[in-house]
C-alpha positions as CSV (number, residue, x, y, z in Angstrom):
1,X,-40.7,21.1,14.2
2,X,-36.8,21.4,13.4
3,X,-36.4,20.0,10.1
4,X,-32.5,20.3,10.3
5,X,-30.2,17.6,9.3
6,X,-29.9,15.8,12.8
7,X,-26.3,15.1,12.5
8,X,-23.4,17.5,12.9
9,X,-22.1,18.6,9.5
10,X,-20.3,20.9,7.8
11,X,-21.0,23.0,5.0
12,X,-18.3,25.4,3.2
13,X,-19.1,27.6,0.4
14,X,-16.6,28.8,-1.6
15,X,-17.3,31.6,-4.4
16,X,-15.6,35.3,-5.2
17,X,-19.6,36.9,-5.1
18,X,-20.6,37.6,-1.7
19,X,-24.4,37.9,-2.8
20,X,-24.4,34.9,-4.3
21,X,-22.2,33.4,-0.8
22,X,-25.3,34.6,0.9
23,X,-28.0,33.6,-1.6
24,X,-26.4,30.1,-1.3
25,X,-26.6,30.3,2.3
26,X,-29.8,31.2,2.5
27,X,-31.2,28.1,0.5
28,X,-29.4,25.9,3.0
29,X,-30.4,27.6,6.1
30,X,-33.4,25.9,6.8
31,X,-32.0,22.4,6.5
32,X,-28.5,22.7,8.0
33,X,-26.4,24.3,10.7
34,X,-23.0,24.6,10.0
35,X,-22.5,26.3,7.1
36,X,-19.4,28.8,6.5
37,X,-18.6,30.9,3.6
38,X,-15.2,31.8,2.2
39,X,-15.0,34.6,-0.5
40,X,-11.3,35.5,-0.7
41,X,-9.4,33.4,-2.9
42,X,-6.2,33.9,-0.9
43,X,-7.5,32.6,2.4
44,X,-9.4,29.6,0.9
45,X,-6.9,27.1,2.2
46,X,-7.0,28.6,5.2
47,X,-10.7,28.6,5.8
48,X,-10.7,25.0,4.3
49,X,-8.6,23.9,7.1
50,X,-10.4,25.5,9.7
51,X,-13.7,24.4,8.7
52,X,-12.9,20.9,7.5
53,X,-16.0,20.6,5.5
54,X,-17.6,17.5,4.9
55,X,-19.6,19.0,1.4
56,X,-18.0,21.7,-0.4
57,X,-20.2,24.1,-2.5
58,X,-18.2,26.0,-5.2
59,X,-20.3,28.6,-6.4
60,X,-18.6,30.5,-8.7
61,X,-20.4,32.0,-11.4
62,X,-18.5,30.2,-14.3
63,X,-16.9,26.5,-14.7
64,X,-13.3,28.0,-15.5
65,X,-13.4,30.0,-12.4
66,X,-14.3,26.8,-10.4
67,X,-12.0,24.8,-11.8
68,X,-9.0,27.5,-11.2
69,X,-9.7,27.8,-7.4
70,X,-9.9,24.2,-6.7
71,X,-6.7,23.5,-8.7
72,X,-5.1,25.9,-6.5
73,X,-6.9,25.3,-3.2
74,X,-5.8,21.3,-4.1
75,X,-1.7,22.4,-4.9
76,X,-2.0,24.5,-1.8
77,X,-3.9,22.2,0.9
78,X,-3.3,18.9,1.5
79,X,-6.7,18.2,3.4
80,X,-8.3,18.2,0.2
81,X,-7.5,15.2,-0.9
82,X,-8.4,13.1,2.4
83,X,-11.1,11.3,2.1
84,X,-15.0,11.6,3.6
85,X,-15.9,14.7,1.7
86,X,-18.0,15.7,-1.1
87,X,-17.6,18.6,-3.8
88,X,-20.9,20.7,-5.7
89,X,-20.4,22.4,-7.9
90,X,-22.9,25.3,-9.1
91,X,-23.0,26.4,-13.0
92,X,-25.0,28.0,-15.6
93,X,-26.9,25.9,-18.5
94,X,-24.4,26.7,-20.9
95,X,-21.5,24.7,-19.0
96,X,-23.5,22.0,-17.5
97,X,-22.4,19.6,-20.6
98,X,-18.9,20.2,-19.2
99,X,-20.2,20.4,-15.4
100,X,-21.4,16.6,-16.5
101,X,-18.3,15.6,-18.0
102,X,-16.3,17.1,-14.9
103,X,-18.4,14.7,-12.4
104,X,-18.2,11.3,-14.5
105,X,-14.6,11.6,-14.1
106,X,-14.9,12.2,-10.5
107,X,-13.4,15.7,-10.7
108,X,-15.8,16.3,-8.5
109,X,-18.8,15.1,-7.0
110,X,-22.0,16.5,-7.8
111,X,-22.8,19.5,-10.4
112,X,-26.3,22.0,-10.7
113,X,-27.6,24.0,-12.8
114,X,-28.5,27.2,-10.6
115,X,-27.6,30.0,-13.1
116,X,-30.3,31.0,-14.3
117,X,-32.1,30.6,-11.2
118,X,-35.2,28.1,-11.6
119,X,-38.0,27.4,-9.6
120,X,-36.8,24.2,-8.2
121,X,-35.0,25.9,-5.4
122,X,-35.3,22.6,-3.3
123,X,-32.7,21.4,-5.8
124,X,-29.5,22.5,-3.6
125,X,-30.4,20.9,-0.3
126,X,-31.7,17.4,-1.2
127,X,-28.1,17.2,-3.6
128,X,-26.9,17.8,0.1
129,X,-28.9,15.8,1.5
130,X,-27.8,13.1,-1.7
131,X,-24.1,14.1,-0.6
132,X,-24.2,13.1,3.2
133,X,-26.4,10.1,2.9
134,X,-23.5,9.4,0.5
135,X,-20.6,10.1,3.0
136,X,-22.5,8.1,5.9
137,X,-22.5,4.7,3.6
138,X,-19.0,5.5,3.2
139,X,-18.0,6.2,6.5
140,X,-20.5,3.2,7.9
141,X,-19.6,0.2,5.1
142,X,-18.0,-3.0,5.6
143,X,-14.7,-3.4,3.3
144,X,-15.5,-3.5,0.0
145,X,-14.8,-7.1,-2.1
146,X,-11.6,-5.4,-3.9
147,X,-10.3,-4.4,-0.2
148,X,-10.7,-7.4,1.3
149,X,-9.1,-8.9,-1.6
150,X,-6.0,-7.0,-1.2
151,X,-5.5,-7.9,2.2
152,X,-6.3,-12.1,2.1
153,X,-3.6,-11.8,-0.8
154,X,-1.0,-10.8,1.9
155,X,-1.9,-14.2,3.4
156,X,-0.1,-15.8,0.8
157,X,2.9,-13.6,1.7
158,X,2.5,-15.1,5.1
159,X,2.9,-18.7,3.9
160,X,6.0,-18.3,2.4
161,X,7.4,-16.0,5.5
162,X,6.5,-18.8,7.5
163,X,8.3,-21.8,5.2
164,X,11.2,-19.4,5.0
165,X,11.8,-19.5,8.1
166,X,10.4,-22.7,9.0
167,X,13.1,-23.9,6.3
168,X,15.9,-21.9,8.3
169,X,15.2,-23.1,11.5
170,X,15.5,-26.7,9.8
171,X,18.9,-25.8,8.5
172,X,20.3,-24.5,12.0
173,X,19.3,-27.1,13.4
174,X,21.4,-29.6,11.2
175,X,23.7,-26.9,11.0
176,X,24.7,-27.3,14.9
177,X,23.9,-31.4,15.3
178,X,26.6,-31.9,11.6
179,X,28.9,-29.2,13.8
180,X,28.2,-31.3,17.3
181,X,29.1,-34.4,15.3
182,X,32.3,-33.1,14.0
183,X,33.7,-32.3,16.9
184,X,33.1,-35.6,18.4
185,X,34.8,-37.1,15.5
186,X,37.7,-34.2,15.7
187,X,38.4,-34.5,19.7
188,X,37.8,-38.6,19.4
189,X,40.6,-38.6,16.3
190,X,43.1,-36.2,18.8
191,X,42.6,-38.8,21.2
192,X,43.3,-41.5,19.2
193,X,46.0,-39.8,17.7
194,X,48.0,-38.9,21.4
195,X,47.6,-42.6,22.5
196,X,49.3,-43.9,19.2
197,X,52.4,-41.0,19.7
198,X,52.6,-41.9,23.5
199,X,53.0,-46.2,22.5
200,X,54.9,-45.4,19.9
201,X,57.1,-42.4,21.5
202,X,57.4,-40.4,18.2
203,X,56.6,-37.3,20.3
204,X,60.5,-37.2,22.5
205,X,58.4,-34.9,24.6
206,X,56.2,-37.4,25.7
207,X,56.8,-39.9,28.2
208,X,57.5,-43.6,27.1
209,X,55.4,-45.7,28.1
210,X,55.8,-49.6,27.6
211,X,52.3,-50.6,27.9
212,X,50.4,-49.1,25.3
213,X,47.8,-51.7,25.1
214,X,46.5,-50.2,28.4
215,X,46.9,-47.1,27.8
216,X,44.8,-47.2,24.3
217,X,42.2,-49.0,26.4
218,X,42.5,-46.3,29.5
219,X,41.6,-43.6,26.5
220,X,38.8,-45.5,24.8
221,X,37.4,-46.0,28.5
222,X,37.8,-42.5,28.8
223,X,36.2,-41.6,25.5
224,X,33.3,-43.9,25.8
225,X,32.1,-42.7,29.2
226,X,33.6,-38.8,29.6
227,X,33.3,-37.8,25.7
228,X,30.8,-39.4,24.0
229,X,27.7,-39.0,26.3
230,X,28.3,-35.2,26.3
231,X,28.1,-35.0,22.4
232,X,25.3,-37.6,22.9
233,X,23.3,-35.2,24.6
234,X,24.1,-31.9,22.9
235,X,23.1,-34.2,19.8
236,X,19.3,-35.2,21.6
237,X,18.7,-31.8,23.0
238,X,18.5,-30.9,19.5
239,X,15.7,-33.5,18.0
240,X,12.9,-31.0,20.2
241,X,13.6,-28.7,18.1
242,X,13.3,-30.7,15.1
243,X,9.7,-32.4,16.6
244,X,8.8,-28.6,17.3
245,X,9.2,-27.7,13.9
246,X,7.4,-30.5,12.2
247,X,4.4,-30.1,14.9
248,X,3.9,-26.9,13.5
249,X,4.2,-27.3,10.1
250,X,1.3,-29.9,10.7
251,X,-0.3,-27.4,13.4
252,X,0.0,-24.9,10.4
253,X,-1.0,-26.2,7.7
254,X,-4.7,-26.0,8.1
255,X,-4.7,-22.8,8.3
256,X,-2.3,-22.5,5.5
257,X,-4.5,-24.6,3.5
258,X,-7.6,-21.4,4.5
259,X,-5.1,-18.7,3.1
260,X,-4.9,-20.3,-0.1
261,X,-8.2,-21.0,-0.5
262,X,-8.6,-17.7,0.2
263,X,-5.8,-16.0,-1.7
264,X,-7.1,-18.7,-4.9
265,X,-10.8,-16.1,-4.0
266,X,-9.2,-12.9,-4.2
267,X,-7.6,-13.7,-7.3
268,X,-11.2,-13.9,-9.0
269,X,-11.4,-10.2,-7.8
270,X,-9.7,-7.9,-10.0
271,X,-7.1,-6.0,-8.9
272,X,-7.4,-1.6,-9.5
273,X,-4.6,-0.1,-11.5
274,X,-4.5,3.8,-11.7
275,X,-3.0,5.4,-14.5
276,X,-2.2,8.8,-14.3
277,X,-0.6,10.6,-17.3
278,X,-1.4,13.9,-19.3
279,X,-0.4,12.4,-22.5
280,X,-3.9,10.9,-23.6
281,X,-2.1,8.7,-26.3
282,X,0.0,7.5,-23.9
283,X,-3.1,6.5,-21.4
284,X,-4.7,4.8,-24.8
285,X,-1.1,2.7,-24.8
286,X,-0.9,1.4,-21.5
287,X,-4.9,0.7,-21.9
288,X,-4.3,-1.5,-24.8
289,X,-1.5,-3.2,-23.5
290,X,-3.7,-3.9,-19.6
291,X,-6.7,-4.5,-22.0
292,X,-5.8,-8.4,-22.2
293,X,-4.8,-8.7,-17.9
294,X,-7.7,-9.1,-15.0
295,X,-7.1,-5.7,-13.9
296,X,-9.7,-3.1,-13.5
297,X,-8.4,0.8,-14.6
298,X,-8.5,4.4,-13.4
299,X,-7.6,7.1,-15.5
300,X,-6.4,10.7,-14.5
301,X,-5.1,13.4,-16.5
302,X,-2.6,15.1,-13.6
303,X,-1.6,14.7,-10.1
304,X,-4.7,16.8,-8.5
305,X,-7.0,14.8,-10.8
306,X,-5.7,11.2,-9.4
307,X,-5.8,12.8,-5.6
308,X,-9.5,14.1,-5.6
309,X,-10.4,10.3,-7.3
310,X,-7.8,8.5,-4.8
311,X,-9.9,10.2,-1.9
312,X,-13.0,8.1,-2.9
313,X,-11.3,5.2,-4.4
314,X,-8.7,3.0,-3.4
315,X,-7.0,1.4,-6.4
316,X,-4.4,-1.7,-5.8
317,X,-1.4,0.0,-7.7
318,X,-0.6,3.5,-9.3
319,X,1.1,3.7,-12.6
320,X,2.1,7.7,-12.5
321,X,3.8,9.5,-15.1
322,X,6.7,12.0,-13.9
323,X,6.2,14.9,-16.0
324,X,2.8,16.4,-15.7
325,X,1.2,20.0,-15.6
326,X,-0.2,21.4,-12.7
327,X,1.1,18.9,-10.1
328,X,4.0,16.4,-11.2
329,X,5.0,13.5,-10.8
330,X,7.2,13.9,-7.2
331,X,4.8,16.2,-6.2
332,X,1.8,14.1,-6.5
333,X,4.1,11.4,-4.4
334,X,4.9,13.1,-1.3
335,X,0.7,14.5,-1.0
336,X,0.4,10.6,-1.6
337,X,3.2,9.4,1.0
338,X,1.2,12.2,3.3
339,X,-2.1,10.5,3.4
340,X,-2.5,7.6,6.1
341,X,-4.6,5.1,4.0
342,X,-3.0,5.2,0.5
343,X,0.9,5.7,2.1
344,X,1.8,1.8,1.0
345,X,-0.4,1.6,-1.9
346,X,2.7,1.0,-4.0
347,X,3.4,3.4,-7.2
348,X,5.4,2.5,-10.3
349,X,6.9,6.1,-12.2
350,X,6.9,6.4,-15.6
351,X,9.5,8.6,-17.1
352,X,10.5,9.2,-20.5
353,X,14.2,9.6,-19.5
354,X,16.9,7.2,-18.9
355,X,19.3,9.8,-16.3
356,X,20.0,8.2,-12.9
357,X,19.0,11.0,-11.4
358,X,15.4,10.5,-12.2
359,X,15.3,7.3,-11.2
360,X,17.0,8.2,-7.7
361,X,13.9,11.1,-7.6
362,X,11.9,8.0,-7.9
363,X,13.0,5.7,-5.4
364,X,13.5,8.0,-2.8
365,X,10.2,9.9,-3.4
366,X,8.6,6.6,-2.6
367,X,8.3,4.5,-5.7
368,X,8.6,0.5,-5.4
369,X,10.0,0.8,-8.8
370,X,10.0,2.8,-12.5
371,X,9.6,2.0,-15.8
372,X,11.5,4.4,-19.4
373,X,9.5,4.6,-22.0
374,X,8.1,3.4,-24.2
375,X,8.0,0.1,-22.7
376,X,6.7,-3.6,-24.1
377,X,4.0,-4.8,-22.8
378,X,5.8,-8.0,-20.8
379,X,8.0,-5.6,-19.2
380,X,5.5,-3.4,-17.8
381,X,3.2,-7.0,-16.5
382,X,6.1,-8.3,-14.7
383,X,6.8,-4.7,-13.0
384,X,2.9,-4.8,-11.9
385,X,3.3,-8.1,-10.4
386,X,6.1,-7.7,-8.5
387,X,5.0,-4.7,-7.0
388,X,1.7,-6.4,-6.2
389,X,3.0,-9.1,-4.9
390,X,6.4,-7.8,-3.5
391,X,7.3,-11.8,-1.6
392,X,5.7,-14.3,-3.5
393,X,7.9,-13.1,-6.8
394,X,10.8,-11.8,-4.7
């Protein structure tokens, strides 16, 4: 009987040893099909992208060699960071504290201790077994509370979209029926205006006429039946519009009346905020000052760091720090901007400079806004909120 995983998935190993590529591949044989090796540094983008791996085995005989070539193979390959995949990492027993430490911070995925070997060789597969199962929740899941939170509280973005404009159409309306009644008034003054210069022949190029009385009662005639029922009904053709509008404000407000509810829901569910910053004093600061807020908190240390977490997790809003080693600030933006699901999560910068420049980088890089420091604690609220709710504080 096969005992092969039943579903199509792909396996990449990544190491410098070609023994231990092969004694890797070996232990996975039995269980799964598709399993590729890649043991030159250079082309592990490359083979990344052709393989599109769902786990990722990096067997590298020491932590600091693992953690080099996924730096790199992260700066150079923008598939990395999407999400639906898993990392393993292989160490020795002397790293595995640091393997450990590596895994909470979601780093990567999954660590094991296969240096020295032991006689739990079974280890390897059922962690890619754990790994898959893992990816097929993911893939398979309904929205999680905090998603579906973040899209009802674009309803309340709807219900002032739809007063706005509500409240616009109201004012053209009036805006025409005050501009239709103006001109009645206007045309019937003009009127009024020629039969008094005609009686009284003030005007040498009019004609004088001696019986004014009839004349003033030819022009009201002419008023009251040829002006004033056009006007009348330019003036009605307009109260539809009005009776439209209040129908749906009433036909609205129901569901109006759902979003809130709804929006009042979400607002019980805590929103993610995503700090990334090297400077762990500076991550300490901002936690102390969100500490006190209904906001829930990711922490990464660069710009690869927050991409591998951002392909598992979705946070609400990014607080990111411009200057950073091994992938900056701007950098880290346009891999963001790059990836289809986290493209409008907004992102606040944090730079230390004042220059206009920096905060042109910003904008144009993507940012809904920026923030100098250091920065008070109100100042940096208010920026959150706006960003997360762009119309309701606009």
């Amino acid at each position: 009987m096969d005992t092969r995983a039943s579903t199509i998935t792909s396996i990449l190993i990544a190491t410098d040893n070609v023994t231990d590529a092969a004694l890797v591949k070996n232990l996975l044989a039995s269980e799964f099909e598709h399993i590729f090796i890649t043991t030159d540094p250079k082309k592990g983008p490359e083979d990344y992208v052709r393989y599109m791996p769902d786990v990722l085995v990096l067997a590298f005989n020491s932590l600091k060699k693992t953690e080099h070539y996924y730096l790199e193979l992260g700066r150079l390959c923008d598939e990395v960071h999407q999400p639906f995949r898993r990392t393993v990492v292989l160490c020795n027993s002397e790293e595995v504290t640091q393997a450990y430490k590596l895994c909470k911070k979601d780093y990567f995925d999954d660590y094991i201790l296969f240096w020295p070997m032991t006689h739990d060789s079974s280890r390897l597969p059922m962690t890619i077994h754990h790994a898959l199962r893992g990816l097929s929740r993911l893939k398979n899941e309904e929205p999680s509370a905090a998603e579906f939170a973040a899209q009802v509280r674009h309803l309340s973005d709807l219900e002032k979209t739809l007063e706005t404009q509500i409240m616009h159409g109201d004012h053209h309306i009036e805006v025409v029926s005050h501009a239709i009644e103006q001109a009645e008034q206007k045309i019937s003054s003009a009127l009024d205006e020629l039969s008094r210069q005609i009686i009284s022949s003030t005007n040498p190029d009019l004609l004088n006429i001696k019986k004014g009385n009839g004349l003033e009662m030819e022009i009201s005639h002419f008023k009251r039946k040829e002006v004033q029922p056009h006007f009348t009904v330019a003036i009605e053709s307009t109260r539809p519009l009005k009776q439209w509008a209040q129908k749906l404000r009433e036909e609205c407000e129901p569901f109006l009346e759902s979003a809130r509810v709804l929006n009042a829901m979400a607002d019980r569910i805590r929103p993610t905020v995503m700090v990334v910053d090297d400077n762990e004093a500076q991550r300490i600061i901002i936690s102390k000052l969100l500490d006190a807020e209904n906001y829930n908190l990711l922490f990464a240390r660069d710009g690869l760091e927050a991409l591998n977490i951002l392909s598992k997790k979705q946070p609400d809003i990014i607080l990111m720090d411009v200057m950073m080693p091994n992938m900056d600030g701007m950098e880290t933006m346009r891999r963001l901007k790059a990836i289809p699901h986290l493209s409008g999560t907004p992102v606040i910068m944090i730079t230390g400079k004042n220059e206009e420049k920096v905060v042109v980088e910003c904008i144009n890089a993507g940012a809904v806004d920026f923030i100098v420091k250091p920065f008070v604690h109100s100042t940096l609220i208010g920026k959150i909120n706006r960003a997360l709710h762009p119309t309701i504080l606009a």
